[in-house]
FIFINU-780199 format. One record per residue: residue in one letter; x, y negated, z negated of N, C-alpha, C in turn. Coordinates in steps of 0.1 Angstrom, whole numbers, plus 5000, padded with zeros to 4 digits. Layout:
BEGIN
AXYZXYZXYZ ...
This chain:
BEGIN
X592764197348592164327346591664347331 X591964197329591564247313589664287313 X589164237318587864287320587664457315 X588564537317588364657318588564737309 X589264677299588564717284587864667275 X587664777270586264727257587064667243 X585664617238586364557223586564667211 X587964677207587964787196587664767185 X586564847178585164767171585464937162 X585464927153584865097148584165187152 X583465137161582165227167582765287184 X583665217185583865217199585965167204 X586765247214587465227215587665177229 X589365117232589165067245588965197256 X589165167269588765287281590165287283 X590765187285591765197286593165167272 X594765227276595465237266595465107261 X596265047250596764927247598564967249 X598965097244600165107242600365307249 X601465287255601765387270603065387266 X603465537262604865577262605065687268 X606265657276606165747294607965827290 X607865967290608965997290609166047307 X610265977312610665997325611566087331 X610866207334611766287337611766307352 X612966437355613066417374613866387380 X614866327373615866197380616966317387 X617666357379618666467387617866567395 X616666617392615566727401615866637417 X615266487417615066437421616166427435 X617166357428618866337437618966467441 X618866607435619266727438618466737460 X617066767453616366727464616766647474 X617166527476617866427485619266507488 X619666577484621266597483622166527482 X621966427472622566267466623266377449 X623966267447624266297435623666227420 X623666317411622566267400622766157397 X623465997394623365897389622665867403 X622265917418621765857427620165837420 X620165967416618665977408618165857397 X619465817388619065757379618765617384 X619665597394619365447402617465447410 X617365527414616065517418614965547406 X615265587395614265597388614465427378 X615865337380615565257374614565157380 X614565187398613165117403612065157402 X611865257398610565347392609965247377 X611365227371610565147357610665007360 X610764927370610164807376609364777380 X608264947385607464877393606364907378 X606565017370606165107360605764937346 X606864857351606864697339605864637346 X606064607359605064497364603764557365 X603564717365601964757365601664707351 X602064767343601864737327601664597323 X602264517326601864357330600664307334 X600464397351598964357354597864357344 X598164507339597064567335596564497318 X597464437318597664327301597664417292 X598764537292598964647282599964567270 X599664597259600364577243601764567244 X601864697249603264777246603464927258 X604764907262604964977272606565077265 X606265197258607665257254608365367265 X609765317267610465427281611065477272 X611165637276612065717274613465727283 X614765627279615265607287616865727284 X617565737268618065857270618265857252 X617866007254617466057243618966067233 X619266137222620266127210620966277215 X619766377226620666487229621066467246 X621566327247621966327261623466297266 X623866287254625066277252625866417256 X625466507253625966667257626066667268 X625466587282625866587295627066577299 X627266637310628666577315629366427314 X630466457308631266287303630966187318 X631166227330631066147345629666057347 X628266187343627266167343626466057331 X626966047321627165957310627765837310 X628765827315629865707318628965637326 X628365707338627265617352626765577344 X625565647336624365607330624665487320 X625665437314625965357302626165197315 X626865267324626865117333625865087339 X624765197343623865127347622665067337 X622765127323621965087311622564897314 X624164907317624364747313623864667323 X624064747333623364647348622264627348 X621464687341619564677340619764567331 X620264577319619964477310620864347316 X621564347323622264207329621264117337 X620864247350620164167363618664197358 X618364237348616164247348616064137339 X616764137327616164047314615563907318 X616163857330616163727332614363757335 X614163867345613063877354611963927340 X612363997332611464027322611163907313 X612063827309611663707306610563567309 X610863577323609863497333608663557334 X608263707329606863747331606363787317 X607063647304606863687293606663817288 X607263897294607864067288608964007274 X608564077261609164087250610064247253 X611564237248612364357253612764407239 X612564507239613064577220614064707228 X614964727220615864847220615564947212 X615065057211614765127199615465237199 X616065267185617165397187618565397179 X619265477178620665467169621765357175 X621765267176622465157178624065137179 X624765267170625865247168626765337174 X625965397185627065507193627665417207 X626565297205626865247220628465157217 X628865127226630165047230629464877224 X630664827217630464707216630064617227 X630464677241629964547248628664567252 X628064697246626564727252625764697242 X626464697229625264667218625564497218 X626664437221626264287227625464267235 X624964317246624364317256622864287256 X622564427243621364457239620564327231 X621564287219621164157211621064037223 X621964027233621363877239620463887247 X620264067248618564077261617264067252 X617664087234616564097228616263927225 X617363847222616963727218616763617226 X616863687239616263587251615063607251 X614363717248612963737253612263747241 X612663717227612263777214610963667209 X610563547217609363477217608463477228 X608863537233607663597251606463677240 X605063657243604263667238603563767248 X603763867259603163937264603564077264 X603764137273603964317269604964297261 X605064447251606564407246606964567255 X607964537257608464667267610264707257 X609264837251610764887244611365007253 X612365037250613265087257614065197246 X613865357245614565407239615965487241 X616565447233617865447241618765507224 X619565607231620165717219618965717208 X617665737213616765757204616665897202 X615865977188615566107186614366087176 X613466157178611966157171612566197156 X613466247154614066337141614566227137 X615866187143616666057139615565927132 X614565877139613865817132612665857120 X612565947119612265977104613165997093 X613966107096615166077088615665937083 X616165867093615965737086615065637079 X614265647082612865607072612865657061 X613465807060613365827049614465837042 X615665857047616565757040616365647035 X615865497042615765367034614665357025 X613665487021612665497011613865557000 X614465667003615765696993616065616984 X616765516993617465406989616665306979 X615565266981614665206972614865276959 X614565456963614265506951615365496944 X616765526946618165526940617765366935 X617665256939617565116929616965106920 X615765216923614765196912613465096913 X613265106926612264976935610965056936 X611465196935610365266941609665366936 X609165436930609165586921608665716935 X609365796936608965916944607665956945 X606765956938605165986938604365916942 X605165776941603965646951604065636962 X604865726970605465716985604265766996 X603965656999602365737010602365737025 X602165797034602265797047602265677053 X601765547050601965427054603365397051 X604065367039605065317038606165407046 X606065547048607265577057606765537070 X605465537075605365447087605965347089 X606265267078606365107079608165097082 X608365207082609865207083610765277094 X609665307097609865397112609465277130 X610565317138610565207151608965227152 X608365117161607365037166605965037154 X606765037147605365027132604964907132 X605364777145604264647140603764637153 X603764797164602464757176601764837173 X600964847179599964877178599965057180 X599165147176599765307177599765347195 X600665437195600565467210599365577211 X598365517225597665537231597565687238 X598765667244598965817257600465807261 X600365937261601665927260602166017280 X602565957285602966047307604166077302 X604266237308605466257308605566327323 X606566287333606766347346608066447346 X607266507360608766617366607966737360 X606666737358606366877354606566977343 X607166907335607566987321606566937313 X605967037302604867017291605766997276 X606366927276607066877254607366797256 X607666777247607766657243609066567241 X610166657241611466647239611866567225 X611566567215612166517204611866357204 X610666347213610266177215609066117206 X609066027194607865967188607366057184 X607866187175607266257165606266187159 X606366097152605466077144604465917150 X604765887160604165777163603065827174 X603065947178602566007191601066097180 X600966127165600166197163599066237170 X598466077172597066107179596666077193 X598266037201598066027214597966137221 X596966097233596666167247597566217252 X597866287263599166327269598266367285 X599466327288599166327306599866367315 X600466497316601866567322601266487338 X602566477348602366487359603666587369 X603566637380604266687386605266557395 X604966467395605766387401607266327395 X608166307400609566327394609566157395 X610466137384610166027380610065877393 X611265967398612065827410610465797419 X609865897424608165907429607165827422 X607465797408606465757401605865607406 X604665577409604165447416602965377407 X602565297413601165217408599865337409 X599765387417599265527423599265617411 X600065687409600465787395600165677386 X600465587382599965557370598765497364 X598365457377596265457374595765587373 X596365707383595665857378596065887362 X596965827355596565877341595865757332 X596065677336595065567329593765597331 X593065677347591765687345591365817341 X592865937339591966067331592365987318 X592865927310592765847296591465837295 X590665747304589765677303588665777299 X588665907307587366007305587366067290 X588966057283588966127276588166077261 X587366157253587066127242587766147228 X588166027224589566037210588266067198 X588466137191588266147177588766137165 X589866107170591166107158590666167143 X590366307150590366437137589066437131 X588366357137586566327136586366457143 X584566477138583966577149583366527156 X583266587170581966497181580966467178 X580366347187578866397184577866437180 X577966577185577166677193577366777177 X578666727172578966837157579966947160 X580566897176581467047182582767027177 
């Protein structure tokens, strides 16, 4: 499919994304509806992000970012939490192998040190199996928060400055980029978020500036090959200016 984008030249962008960060909502809506219980939800929405990797594959996308649980998900019920942490480990046990074979690169992105040591083990041997796969890189955010990663960026600019590495006045929007998660892909494109809700939830504050957005009504566990060509091809109609005027001068 690579056919189906254009060359990104200054004059002209691709039609389609290079980089797609999908916050997935629905999952308990979802189970509620079934009259299943909510980790039923999260189990089917983790087949939702398999088929969600392998489209992203076809399509020879950059970078694929999931919203998998946020820094305010912890407030859930301890039962609902405990599931979700073993199924975080069973995904990264039984997929990595399969992510690896379809040269998928896997990044963790996120506060690292709330997880259980045998999960942030987990994490390191799913990243350094796949950390020379040259095809999507598919990150995963996990105890992430759009706040949490600025904050820290700008803490390790702090820290320069307390050495003396750095002077406070030469600090420019690039360098706190450069210090902030997914600063060596490429910028996100568009950003799906399902289950019907319009925010953003505290996701890629600052990496999302000039991305698209593409709400859908479908709850995550629903989400198919189907839904995610309908936002790749309203993507496609759309015209980016990134803070340019059109055209036309409108």
């Amino acid at each position: 499919m690579s056919s189906l984008y254009q060359q990104n030249t200054p004059d002209t962008y691709r039609a389609l994304p290079r980089h797609v960060a999908i916050i997935m909502d629905g999952n308990g809506r979802w189970a509620k509806n079934q009259g299943k219980l909510r980790i039923s939800g999260h189990r089917a929405g983790a087949k939702a992000v398999r088929r969600a990797v392998k489209f992203a594959v076809t399509c020879e996308m950059e970078a694929l970012t999931l919203y998998a649980f946020s820094s305010e998900n912890w407030n859930r019920p301890e039962p609902e939490v405990s599931a979700l942490m073993e199924l975080f480990v069973w995904a990264l046990d039984s997929e990595v192998k399969s992510l690896h074979k379809n040269n998928v690169r896997l990044k963790i992105i996120g506060d690292m040190q709330r997880f259980s040591p045998r999960i942030q083990e987990r994490i390191r041997n799913a990243e350094s199996l796949t950390a020379q796969n040259t095809g999507l890189t598919l990150n995963v955010a996990a105890n992430y928060g759009g706040r949490w990663d600025i904050i820290d960026g700008v803490r390790q600019l702090a820290s320069r400055v307390q050495q003396g590495q750095l002077c406070p006045e030469d600090i420019t929007e690039e360098m706190l980029g450069e210090q902030l998660c997914l600063c060596h892909l490429s910028p996100v494109d568009l950003v799906i978020r399902t289950g019907g809700e319009h925010r953003i939830s505290n996701f890629l504050l600052w990496q999302v500036a000039y991305a698209e957005f593409y709400f859908s009504d479908v709850l995550w566990p629903d989400f198919d090959e189907q839904v995610f060509q309908g936002a790749l091809d309203a993507f496609s109609q759309r015209e980016r200016r990134f803070g340019g005027a059109a055209p036309d001068g409108a």
